[in-house]
C-alpha positions in Angstrom: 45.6 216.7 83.7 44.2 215.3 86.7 42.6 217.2 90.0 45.7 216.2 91.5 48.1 217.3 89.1 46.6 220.6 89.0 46.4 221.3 92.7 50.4 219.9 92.7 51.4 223.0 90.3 48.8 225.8 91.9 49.0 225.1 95.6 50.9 227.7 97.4 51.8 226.5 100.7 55.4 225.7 99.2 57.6 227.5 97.6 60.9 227.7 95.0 62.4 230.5 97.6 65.3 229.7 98.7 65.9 226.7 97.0 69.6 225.8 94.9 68.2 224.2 91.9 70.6 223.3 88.8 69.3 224.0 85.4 71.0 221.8 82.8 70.6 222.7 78.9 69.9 226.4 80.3 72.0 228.5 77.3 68.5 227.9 75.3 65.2 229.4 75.2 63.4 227.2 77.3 66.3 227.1 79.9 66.6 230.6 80.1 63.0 230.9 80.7 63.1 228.4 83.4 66.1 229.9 85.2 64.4 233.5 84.8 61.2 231.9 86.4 63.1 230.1 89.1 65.3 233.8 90.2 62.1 235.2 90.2 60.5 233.5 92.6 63.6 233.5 94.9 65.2 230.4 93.8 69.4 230.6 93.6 69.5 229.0 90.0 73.0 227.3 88.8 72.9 226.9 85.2 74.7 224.3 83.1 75.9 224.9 79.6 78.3 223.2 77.5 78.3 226.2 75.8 79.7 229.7 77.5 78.2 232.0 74.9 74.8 230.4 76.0 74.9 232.0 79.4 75.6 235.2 78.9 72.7 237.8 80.4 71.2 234.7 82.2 69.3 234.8 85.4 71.1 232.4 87.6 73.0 232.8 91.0 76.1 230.9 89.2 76.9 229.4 85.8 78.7 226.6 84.8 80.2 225.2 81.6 80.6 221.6 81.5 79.9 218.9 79.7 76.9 216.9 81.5 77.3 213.7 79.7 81.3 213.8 81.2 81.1 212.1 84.1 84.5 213.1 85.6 83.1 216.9 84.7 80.0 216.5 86.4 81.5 214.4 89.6 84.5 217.0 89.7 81.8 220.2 89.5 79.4 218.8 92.0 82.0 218.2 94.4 82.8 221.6 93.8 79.4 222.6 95.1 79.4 219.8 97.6 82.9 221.2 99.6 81.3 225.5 99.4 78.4 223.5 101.3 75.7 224.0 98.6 72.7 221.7 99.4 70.8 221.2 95.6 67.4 220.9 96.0 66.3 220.6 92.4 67.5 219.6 88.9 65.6 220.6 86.1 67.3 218.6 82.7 66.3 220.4 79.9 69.4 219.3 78.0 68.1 217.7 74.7 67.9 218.0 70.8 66.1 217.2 67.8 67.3 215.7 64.9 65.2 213.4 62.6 66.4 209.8 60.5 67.2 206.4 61.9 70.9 205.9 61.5 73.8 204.7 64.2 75.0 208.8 63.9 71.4 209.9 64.1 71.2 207.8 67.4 74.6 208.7 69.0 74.1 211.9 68.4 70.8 212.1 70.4 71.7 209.6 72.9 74.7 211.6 73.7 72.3 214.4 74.7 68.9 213.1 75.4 69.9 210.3 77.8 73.4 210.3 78.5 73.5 213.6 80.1 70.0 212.4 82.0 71.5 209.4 83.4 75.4 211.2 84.4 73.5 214.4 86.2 71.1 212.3 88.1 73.4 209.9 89.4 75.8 212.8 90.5 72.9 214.3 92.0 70.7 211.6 93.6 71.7 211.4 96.5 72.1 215.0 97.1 68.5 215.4 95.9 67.5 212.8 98.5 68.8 215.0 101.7 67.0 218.1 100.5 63.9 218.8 102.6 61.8 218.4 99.5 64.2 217.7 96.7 62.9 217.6 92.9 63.9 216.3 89.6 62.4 217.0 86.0 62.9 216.3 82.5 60.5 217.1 79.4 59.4 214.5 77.1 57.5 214.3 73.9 53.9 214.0 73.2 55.0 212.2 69.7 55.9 209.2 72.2 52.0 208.3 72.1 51.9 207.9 68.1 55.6 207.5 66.7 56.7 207.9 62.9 59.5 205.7 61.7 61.4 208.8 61.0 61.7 209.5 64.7 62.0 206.0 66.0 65.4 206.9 67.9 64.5 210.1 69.3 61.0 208.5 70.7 62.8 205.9 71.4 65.5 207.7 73.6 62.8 209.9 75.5 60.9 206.9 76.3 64.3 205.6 78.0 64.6 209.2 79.5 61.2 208.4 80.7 62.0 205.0 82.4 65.0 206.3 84.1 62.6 208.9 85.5 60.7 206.4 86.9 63.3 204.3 88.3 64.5 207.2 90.2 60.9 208.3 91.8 60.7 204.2 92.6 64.0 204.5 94.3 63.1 207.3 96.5 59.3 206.0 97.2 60.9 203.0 98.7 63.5 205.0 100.4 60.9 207.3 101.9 62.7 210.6 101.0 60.8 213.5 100.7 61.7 213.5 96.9 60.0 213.4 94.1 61.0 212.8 90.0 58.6 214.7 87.2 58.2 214.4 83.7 56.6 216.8 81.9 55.0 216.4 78.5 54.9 218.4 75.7 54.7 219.5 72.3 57.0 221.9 69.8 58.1 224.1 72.9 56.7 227.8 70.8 56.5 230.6 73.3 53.7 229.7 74.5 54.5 225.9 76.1 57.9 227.4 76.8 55.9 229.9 79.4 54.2 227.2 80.5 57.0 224.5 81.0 58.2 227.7 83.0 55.7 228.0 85.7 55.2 224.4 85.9 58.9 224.1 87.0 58.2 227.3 89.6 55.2 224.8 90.9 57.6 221.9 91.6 58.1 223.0 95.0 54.4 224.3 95.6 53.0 221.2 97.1 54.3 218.0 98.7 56.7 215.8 97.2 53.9 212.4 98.2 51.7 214.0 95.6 54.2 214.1 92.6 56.9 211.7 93.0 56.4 209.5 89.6 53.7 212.2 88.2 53.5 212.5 84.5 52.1 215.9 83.6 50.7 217.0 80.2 51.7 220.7 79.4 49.5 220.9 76.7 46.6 220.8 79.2 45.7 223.9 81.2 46.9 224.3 84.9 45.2 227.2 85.8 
């Protein structure tokens, strides 16, 4: 990880407090650890599940249960949020799956979660994101991206779209000027371990200046301490 990457997650002259950040794909492991690190550091956490078992006990201001690759559910929420006056300052997508093979069900399946649900939240959200004083926008990709196997070609291939759209939107708000920034984060099998990690990296989002991340790819398998 670069100098600068590391001094965008450990710099504490920002902070999460305060903050209304959604956290889509929360009902599992990593998502819960990401909304209890967000509540923890003051942040008023909405999480999304399309699941309602999945958010029960979860450390979030509010819940909600929709289905983030339903466009007229995600419009119809957010302008929910929009009319109680709730400026969102963050989406974390963590809304994803695995499943291995190469046929059109193996792909539709994944797409359906993977990028769909990307590409409906973030357009929802954009322009919300872009009048927060230092709005932020994450997704986690996969380090098998660098050396496919056939057997994985559409997942890869699907988080490498993730991946462009990621970079679309941080070109979108460079040219805009907004103090906004989109983040991918890299990682492995998320074990405990890269799930605490993927945790505090989401927490460090908002510890530096949105000019010094906007477009950043950072590797969670490298130390940022």
């Amino acid at each position: 990880m670069t100098a600068a990457a590391e001094h965008a997650l450990t710099d504490s002259s920002f902070s999460a407090a305060g903050r209304t950040i959604v956290v889509a794909g929360a009902g599992g492991a990593a998502g819960r650890a990401v909304c209890a690190a967000l509540t923890a550091a003051g942040a008023n956490v909405i999480a999304l599940s399309s699941r309602a078992g999945s958010l029960t006990g979860i450390a979030a201001a509010d819940t909600a249960v929709i289905d983030a690759a339903d466009a007229q559910q995600v419009s119809s929420w957010a302008e929910d949020l929009r009319g109680a006056g709730t400026q969102v300052d963050g989406l974390i997508h963590l809304v994803g799956g695995w499943r291995a093979g190469v046929s059109d069900d193996d792909w539709e399946w994944l797409e359906h979660r993977v990028l769909t649900t990307l590409r409906v939240l973030s357009r929802e959200l954009r322009d919300d994101l872009s009048e927060s004083t230092e709005g932020r926008l994450a997704i986690v990709s996969a380090a098998s991206l660098a050396s496919p196997r056939w057997g994985m070609a559409n997942y890869v291939a699907l988080k490498a779209a993730a991946e462009a759209w990621v970079q679309a939107l941080a070109n979108g708000w460079r040219v805009k000027g907004t103090p906004t920034a989109a983040v991918t984060f890299v990682a492995e099998q998320l074990d405990d371990a890269m799930i605490e990690r993927l945790a505090a990296a989401c927490v460090g989002l908002w510890t530096v200046s949105h000019s010094e991340l906007n477009g950043a790819v950072l590797d969670l398998r490298e130390s940022v301490a």
